[in-house]
N, CA, C and O atoms as a GROMACS GRO file, in nm:
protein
  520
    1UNK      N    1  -7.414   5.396 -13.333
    1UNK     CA    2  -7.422   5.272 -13.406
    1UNK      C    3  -7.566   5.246 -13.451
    1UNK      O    4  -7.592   5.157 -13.532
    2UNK      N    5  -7.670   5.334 -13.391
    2UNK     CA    6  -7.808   5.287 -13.426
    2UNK      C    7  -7.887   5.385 -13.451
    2UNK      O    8  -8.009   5.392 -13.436
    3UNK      N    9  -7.784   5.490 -13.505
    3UNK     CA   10  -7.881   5.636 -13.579
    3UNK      C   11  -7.902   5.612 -13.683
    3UNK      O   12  -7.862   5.519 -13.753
    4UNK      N   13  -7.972   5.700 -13.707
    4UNK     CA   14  -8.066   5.706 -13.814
    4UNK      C   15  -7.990   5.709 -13.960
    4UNK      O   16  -7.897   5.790 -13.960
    5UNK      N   17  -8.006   5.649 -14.070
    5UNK     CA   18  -7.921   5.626 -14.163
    5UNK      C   19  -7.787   5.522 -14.127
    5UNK      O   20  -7.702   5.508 -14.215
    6UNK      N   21  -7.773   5.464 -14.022
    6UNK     CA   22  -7.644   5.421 -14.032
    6UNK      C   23  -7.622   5.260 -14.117
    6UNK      O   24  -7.717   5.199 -14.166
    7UNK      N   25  -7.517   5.223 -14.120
    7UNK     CA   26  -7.489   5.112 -14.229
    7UNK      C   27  -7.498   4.961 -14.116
    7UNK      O   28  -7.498   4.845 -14.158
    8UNK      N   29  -7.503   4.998 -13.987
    8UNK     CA   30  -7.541   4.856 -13.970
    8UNK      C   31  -7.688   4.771 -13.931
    8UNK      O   32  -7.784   4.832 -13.884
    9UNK      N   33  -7.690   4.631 -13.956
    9UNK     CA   34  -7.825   4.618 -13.970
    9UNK      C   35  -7.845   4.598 -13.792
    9UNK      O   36  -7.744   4.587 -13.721
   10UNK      N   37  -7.996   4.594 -13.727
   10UNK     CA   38  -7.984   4.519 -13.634
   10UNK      C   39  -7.958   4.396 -13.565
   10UNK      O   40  -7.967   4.405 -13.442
   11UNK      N   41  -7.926   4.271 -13.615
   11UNK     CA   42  -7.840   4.182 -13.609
   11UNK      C   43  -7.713   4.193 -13.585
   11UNK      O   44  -7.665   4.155 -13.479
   12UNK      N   45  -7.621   4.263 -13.708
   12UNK     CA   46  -7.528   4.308 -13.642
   12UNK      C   47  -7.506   4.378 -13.525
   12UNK      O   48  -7.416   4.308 -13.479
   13UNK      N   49  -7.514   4.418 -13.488
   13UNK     CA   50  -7.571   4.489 -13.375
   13UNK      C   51  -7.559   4.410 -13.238
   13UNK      O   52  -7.474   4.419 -13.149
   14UNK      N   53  -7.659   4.338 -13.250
   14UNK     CA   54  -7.684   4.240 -13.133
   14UNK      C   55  -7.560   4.143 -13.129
   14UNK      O   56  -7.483   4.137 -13.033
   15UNK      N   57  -7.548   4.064 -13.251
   15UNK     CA   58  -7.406   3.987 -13.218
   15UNK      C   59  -7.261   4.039 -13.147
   15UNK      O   60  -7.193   3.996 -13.054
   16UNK      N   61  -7.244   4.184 -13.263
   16UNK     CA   62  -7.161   4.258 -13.120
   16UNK      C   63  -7.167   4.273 -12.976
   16UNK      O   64  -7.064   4.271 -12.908
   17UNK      N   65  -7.264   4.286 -12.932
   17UNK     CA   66  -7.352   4.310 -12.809
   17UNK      C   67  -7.312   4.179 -12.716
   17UNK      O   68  -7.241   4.175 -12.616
   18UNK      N   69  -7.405   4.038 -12.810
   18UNK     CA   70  -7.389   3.913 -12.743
   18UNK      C   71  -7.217   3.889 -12.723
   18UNK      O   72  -7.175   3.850 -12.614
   19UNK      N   73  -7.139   3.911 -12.818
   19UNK     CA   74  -6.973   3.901 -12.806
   19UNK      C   75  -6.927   4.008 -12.695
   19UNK      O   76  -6.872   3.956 -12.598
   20UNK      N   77  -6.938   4.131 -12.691
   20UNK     CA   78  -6.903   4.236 -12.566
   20UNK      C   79  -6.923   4.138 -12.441
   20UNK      O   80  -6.833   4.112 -12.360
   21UNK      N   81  -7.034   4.096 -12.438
   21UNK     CA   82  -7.039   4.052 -12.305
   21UNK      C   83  -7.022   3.923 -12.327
   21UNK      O   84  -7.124   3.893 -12.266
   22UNK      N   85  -6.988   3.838 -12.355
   22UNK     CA   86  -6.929   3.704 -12.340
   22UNK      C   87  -6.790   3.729 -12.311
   22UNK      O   88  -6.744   3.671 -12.212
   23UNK      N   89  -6.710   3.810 -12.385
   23UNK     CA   90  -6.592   3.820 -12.417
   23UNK      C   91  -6.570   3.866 -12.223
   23UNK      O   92  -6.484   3.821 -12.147
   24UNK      N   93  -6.661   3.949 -12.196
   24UNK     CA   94  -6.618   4.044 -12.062
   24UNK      C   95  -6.645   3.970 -11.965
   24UNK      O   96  -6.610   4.009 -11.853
   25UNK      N   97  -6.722   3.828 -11.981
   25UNK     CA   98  -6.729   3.716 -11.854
   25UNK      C   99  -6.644   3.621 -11.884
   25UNK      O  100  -6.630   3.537 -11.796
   26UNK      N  101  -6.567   3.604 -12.005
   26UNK     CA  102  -6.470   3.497 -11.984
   26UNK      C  103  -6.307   3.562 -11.955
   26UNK      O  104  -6.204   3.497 -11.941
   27UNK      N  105  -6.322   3.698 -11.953
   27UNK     CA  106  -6.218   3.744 -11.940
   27UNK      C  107  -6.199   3.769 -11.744
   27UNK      O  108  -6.094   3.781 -11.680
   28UNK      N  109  -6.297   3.770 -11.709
   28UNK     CA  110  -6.288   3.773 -11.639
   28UNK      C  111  -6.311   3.657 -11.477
   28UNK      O  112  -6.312   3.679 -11.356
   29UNK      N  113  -6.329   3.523 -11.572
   29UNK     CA  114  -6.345   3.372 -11.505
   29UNK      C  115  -6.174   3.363 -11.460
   29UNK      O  116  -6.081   3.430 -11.504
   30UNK      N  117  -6.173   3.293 -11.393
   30UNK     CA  118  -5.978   3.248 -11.392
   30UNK      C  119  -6.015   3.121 -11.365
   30UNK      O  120  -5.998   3.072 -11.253
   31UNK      N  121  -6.073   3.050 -11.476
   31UNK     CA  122  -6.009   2.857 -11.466
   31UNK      C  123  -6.086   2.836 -11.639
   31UNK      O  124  -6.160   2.907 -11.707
   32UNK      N  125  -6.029   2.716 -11.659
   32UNK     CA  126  -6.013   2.698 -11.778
   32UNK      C  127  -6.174   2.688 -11.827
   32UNK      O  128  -6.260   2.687 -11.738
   33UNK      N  129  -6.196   2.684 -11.904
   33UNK     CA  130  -6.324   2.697 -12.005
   33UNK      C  131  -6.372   2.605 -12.115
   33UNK      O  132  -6.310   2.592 -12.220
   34UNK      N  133  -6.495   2.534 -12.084
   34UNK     CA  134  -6.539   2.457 -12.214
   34UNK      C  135  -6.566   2.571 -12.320
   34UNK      O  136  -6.579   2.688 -12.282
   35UNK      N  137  -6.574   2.544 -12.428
   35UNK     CA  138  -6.640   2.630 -12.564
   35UNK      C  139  -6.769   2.630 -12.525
   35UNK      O  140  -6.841   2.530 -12.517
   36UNK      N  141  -6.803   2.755 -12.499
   36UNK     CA  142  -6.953   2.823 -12.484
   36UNK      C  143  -7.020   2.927 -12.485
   36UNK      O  144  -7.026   2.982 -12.375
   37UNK      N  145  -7.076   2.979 -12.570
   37UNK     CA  146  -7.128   3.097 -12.580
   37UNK      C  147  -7.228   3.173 -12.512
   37UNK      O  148  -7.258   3.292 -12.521
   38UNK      N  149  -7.291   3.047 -12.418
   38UNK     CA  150  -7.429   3.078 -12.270
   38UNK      C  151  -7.389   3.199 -12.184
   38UNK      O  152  -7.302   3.189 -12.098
   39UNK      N  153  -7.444   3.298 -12.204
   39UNK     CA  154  -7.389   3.379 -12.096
   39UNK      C  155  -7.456   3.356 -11.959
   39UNK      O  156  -7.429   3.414 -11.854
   40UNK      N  157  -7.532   3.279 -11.976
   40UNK     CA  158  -7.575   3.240 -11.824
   40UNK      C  159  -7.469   3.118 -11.707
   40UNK      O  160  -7.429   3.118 -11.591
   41UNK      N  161  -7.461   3.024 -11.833
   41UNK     CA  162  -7.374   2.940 -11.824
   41UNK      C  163  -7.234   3.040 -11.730
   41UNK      O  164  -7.210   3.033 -11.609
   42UNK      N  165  -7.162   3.129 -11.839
   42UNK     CA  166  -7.063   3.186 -11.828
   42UNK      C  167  -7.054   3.334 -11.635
   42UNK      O  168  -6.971   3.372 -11.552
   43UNK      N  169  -7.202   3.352 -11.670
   43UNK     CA  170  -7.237   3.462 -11.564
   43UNK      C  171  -7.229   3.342 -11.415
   43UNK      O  172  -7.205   3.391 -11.304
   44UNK      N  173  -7.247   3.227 -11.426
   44UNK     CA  174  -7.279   3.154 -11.306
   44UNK      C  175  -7.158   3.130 -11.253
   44UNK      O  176  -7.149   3.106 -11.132
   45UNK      N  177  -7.033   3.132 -11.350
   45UNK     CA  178  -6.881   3.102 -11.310
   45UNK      C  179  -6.844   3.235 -11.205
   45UNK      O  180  -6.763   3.226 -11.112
   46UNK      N  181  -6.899   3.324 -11.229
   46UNK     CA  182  -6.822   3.404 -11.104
   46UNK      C  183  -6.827   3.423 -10.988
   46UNK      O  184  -6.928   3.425 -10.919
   47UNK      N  185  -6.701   3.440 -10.949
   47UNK     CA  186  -6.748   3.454 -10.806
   47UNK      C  187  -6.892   3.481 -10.733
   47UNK      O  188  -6.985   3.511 -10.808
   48UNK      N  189  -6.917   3.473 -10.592
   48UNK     CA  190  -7.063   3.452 -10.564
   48UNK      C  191  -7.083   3.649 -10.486
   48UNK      O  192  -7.183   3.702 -10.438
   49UNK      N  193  -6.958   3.699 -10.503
   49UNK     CA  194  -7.048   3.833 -10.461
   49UNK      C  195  -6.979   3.952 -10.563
   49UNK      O  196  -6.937   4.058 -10.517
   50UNK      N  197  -6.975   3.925 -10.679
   50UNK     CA  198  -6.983   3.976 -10.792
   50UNK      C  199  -7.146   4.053 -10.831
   50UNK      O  200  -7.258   4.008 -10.809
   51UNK      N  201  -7.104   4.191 -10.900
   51UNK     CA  202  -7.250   4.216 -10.906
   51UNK      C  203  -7.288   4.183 -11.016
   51UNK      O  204  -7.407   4.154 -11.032
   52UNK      N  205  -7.172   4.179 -11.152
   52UNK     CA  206  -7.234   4.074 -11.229
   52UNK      C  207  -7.293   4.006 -11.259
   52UNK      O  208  -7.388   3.992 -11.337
   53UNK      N  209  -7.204   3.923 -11.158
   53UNK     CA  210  -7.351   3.797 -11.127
   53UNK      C  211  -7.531   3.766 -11.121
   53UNK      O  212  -7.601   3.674 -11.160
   54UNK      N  213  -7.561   3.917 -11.038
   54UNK     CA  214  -7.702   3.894 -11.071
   54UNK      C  215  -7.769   3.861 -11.190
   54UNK      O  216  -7.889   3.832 -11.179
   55UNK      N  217  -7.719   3.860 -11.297
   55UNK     CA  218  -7.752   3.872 -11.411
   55UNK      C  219  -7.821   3.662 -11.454
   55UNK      O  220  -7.901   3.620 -11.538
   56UNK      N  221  -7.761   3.611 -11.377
   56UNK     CA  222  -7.770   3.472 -11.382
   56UNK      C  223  -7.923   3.468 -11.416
   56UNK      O  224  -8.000   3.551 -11.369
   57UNK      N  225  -7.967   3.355 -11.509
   57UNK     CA  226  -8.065   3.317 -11.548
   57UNK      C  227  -8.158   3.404 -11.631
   57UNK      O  228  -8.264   3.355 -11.671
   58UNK      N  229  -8.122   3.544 -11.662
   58UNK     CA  230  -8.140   3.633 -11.751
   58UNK      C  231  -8.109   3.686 -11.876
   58UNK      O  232  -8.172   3.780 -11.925
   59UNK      N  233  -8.012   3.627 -11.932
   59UNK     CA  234  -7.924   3.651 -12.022
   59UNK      C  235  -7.992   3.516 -12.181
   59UNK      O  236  -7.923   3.488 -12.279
   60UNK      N  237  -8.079   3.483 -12.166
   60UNK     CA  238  -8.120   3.397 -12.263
   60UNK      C  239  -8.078   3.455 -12.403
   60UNK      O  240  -7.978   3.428 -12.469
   61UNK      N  241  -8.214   3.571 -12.442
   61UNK     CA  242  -8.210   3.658 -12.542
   61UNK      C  243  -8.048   3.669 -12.590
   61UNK      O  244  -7.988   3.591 -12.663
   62UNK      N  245  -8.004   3.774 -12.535
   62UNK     CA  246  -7.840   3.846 -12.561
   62UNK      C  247  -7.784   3.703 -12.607
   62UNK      O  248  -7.736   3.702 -12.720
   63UNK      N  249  -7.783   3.581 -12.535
   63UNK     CA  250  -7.703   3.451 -12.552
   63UNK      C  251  -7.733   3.417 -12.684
   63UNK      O  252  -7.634   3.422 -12.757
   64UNK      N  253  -7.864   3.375 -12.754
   64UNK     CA  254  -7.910   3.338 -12.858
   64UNK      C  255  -7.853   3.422 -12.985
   64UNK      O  256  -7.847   3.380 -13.101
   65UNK      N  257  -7.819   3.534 -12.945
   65UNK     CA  258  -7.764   3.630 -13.052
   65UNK      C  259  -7.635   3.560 -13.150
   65UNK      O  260  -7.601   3.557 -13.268
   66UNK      N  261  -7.591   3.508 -13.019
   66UNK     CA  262  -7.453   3.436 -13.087
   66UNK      C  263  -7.465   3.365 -13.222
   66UNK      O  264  -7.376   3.359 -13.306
   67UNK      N  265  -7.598   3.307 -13.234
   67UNK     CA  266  -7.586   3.206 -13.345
   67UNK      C  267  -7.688   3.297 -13.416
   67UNK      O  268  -7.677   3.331 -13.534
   68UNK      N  269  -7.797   3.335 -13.324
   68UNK     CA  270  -7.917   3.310 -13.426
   68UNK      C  271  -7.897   3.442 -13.537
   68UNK      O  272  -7.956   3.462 -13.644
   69UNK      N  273  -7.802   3.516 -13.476
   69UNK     CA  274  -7.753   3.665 -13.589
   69UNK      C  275  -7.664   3.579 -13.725
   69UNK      O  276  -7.668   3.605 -13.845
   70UNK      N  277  -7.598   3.486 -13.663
   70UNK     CA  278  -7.516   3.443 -13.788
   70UNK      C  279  -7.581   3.317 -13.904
   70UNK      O  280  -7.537   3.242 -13.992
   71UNK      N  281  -7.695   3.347 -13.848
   71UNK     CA  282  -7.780   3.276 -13.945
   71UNK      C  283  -7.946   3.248 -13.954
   71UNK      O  284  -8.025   3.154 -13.945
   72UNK      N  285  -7.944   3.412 -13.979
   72UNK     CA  286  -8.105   3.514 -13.946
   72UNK      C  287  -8.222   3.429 -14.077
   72UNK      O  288  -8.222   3.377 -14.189
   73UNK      N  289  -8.301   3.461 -13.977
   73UNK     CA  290  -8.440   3.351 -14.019
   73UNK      C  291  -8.517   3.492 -14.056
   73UNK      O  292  -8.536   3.570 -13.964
   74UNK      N  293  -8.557   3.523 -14.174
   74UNK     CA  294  -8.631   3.666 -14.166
   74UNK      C  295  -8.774   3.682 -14.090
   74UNK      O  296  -8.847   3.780 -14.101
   75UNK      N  297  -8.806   3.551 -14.000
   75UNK     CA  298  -8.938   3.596 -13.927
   75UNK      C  299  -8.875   3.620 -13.793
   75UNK      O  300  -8.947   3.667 -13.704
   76UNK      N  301  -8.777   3.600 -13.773
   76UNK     CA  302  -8.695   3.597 -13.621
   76UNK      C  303  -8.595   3.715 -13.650
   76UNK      O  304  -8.517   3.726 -13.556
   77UNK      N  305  -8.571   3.814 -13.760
   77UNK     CA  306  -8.413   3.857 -13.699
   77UNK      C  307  -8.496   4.004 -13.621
   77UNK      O  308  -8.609   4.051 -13.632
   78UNK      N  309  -8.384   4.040 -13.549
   78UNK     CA  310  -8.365   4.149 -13.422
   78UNK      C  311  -8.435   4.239 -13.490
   78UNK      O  312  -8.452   4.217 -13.610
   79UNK      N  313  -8.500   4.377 -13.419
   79UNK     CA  314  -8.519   4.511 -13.421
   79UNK      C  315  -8.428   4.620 -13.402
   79UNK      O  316  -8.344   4.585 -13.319
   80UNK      N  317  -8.415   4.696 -13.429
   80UNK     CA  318  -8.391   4.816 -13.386
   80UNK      C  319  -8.393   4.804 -13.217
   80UNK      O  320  -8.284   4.797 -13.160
   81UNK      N  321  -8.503   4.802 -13.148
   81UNK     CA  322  -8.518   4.803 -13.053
   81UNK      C  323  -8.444   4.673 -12.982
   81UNK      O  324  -8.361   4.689 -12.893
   82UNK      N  325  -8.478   4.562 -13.022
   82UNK     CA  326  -8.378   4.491 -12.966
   82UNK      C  327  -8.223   4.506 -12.959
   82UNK      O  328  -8.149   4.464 -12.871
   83UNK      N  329  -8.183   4.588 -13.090
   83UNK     CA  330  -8.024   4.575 -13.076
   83UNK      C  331  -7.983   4.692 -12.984
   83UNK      O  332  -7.861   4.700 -12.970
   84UNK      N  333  -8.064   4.796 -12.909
   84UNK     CA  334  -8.070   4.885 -12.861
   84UNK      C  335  -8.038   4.828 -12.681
   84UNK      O  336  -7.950   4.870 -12.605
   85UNK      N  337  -8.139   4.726 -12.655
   85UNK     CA  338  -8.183   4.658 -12.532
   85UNK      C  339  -8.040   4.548 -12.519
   85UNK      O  340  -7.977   4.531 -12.414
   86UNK      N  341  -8.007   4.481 -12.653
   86UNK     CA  342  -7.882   4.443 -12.634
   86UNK      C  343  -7.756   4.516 -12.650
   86UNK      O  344  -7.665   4.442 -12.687
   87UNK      N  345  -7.732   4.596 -12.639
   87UNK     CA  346  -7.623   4.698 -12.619
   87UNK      C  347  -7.625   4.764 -12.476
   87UNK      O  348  -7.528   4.777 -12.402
   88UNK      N  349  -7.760   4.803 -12.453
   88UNK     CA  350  -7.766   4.841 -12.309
   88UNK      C  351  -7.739   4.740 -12.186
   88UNK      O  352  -7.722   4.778 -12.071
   89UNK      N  353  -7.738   4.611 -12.228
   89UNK     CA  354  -7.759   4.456 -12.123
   89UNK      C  355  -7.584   4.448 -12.148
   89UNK      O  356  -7.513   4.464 -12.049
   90UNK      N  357  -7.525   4.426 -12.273
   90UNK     CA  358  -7.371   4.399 -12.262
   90UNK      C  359  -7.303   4.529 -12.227
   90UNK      O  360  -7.249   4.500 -12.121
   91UNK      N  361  -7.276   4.642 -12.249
   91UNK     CA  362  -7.271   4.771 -12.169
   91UNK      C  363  -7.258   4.754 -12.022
   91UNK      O  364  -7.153   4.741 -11.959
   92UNK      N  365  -7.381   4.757 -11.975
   92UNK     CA  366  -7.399   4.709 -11.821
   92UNK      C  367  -7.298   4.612 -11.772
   92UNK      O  368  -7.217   4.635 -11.683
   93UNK      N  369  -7.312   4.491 -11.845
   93UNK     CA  370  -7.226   4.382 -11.794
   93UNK      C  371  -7.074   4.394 -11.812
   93UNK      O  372  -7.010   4.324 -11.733
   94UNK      N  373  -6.998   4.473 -11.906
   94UNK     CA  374  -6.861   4.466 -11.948
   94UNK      C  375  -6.865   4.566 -11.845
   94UNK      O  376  -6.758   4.563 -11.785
   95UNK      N  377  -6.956   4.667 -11.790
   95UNK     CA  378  -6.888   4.783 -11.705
   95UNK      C  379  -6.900   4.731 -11.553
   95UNK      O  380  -6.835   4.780 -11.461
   96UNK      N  381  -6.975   4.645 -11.541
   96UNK     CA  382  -6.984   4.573 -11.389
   96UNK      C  383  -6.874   4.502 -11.380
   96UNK      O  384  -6.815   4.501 -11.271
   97UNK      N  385  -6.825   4.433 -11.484
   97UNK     CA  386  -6.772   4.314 -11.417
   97UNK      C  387  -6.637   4.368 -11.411
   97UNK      O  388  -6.552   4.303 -11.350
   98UNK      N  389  -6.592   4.533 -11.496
   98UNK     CA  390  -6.513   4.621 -11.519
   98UNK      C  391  -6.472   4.627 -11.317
   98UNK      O  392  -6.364   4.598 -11.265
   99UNK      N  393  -6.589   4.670 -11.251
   99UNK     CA  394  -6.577   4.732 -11.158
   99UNK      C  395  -6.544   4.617 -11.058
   99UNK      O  396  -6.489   4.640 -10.950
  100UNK      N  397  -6.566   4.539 -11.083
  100UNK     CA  398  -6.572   4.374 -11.030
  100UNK      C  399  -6.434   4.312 -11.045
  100UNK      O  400  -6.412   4.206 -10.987
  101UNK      N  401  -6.346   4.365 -11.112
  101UNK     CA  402  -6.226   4.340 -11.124
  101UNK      C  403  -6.106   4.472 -11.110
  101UNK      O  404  -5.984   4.489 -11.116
  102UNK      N  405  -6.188   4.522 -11.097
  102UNK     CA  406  -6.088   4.692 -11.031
  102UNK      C  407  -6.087   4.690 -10.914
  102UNK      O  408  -5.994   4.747 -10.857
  103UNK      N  409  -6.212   4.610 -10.820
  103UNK     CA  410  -6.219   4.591 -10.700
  103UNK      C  411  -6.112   4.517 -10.600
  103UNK      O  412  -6.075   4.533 -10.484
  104UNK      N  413  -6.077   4.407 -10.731
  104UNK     CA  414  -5.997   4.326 -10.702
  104UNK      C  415  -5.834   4.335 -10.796
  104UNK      O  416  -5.775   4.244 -10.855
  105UNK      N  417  -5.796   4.484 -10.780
  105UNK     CA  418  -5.684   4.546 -10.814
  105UNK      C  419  -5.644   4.510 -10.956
  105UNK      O  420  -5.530   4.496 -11.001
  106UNK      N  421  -5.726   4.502 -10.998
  106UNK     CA  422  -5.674   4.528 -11.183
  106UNK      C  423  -5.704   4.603 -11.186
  106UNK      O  424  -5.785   4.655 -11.109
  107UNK      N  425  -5.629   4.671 -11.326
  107UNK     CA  426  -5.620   4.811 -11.397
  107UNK      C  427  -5.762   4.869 -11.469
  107UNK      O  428  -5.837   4.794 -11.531
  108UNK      N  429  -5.780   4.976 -11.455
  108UNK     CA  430  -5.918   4.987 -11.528
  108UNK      C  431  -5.936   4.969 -11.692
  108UNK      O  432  -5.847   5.020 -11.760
  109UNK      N  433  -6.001   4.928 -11.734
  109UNK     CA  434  -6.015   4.858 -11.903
  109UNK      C  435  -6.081   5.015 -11.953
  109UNK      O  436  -6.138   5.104 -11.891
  110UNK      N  437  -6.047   5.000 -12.079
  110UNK     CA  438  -6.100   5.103 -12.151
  110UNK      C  439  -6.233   5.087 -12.185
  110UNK      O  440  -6.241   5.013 -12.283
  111UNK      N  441  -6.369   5.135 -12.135
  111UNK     CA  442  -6.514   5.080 -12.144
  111UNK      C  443  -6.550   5.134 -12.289
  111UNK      O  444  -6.495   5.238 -12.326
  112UNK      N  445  -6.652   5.057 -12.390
  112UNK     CA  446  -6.680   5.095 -12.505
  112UNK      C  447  -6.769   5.230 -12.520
  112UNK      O  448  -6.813   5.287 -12.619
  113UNK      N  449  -6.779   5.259 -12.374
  113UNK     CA  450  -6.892   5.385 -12.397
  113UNK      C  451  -6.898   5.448 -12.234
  113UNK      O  452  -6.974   5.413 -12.143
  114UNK      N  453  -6.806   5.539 -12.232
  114UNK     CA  454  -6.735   5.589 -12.117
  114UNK      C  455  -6.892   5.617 -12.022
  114UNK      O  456  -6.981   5.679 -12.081
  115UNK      N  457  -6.916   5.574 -11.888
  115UNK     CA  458  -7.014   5.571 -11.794
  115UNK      C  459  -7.006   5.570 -11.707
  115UNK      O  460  -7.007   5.456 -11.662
  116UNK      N  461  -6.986   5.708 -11.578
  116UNK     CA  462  -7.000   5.699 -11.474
  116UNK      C  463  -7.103   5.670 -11.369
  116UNK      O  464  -7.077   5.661 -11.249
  117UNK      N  465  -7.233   5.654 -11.425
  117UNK     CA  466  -7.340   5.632 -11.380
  117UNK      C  467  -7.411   5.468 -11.378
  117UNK      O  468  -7.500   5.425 -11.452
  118UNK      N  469  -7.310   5.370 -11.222
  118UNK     CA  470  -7.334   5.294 -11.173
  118UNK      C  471  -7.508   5.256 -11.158
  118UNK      O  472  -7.583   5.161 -11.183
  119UNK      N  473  -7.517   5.394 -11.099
  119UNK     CA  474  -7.707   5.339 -11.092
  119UNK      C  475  -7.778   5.330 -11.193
  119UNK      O  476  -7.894   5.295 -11.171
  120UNK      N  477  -7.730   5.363 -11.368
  120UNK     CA  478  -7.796   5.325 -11.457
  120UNK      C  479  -7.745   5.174 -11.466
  120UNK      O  480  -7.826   5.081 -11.466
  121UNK      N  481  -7.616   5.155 -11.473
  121UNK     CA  482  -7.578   4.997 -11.473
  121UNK      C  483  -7.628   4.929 -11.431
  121UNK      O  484  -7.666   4.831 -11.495
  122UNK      N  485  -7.661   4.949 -11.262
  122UNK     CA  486  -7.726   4.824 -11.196
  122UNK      C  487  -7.919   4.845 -11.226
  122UNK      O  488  -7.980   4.740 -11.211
  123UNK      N  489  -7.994   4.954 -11.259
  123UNK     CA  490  -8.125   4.950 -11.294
  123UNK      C  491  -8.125   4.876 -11.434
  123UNK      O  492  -8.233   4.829 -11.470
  124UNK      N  493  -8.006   4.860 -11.524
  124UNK     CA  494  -7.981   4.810 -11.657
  124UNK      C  495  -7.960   4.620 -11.608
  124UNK      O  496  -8.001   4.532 -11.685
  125UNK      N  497  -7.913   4.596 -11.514
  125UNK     CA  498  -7.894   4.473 -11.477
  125UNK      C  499  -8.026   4.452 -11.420
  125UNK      O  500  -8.104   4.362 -11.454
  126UNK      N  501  -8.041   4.529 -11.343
  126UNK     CA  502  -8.223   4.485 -11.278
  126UNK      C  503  -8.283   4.420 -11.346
  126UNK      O  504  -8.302   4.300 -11.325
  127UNK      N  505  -8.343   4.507 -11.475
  127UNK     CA  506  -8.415   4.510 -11.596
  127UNK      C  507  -8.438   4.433 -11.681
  127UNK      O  508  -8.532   4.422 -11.760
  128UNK      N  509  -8.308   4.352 -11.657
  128UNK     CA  510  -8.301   4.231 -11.787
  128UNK      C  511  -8.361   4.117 -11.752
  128UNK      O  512  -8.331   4.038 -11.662
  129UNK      N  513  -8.500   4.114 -11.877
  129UNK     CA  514  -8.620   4.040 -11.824
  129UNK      C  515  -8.550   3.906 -11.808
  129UNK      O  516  -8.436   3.873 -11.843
  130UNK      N  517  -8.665   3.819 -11.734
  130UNK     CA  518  -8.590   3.692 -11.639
  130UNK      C  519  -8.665   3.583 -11.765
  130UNK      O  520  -8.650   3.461 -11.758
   0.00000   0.00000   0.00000
């Protein structure tokens, strides 16, 4: 999605990113939901020994994507590098919270980018500046 020549911009990019992982913490809340796109907000709803969860109070950036992609300021829109850092942060999170709910006998979800390597996930959750 972020080789060289390809047709999407980095914005796009990131909003996918910010949606992957919103979509993968409300899918995985079980009680009803105000309209909100905070993934911090959304990361704080889970259970308390979720590894997900660490992610609480980190998620600013990825969150802001929601809007600020759908209505880019050309001194503010994303990099390359950012839509890179947000793909790697929602990645992480749709595959944790993947494992976070397999734990607790659901079926395994089809991940957007097949990853057996947990310890990149959780150094990818580490990582995500506070």
């Amino acid at each position: 999605m972020l080789a060289a020549g390809d047709q999407f911009e980095p914005y796009h990019v990131c909003f996918w990113a910010q949606q992957t992982a919103e979509k993968a913490f409300k899918a995985a809340i079980d009680q009803p939901l105000d309209p909100t796109h905070d993934l911090n907000d959304l990361a704080d709803l889970l259970p308390d020994d979720w590894q997900a969860r660490r992610v609480v109070g980190r998620l600013r950036q990825l969150t802001e994507y929601a809007v600020e992609t759908r209505y880019p300021d050309a001194r503010a829109l994303p990099t390359r590098d950012d839509a890179r850092q947000a793909v790697q942060q929602a990645a992480a999170i749709f595959r944790s919270i993947s494992r976070d709910l397999q734990a607790r006998g659901f079926p395994p979800p089809k991940p957007p980018k097949p990853s057996s390597d947990s310890t990149a996930d959780k150094d990818t959750l580490n990582n995500i500046p506070q």
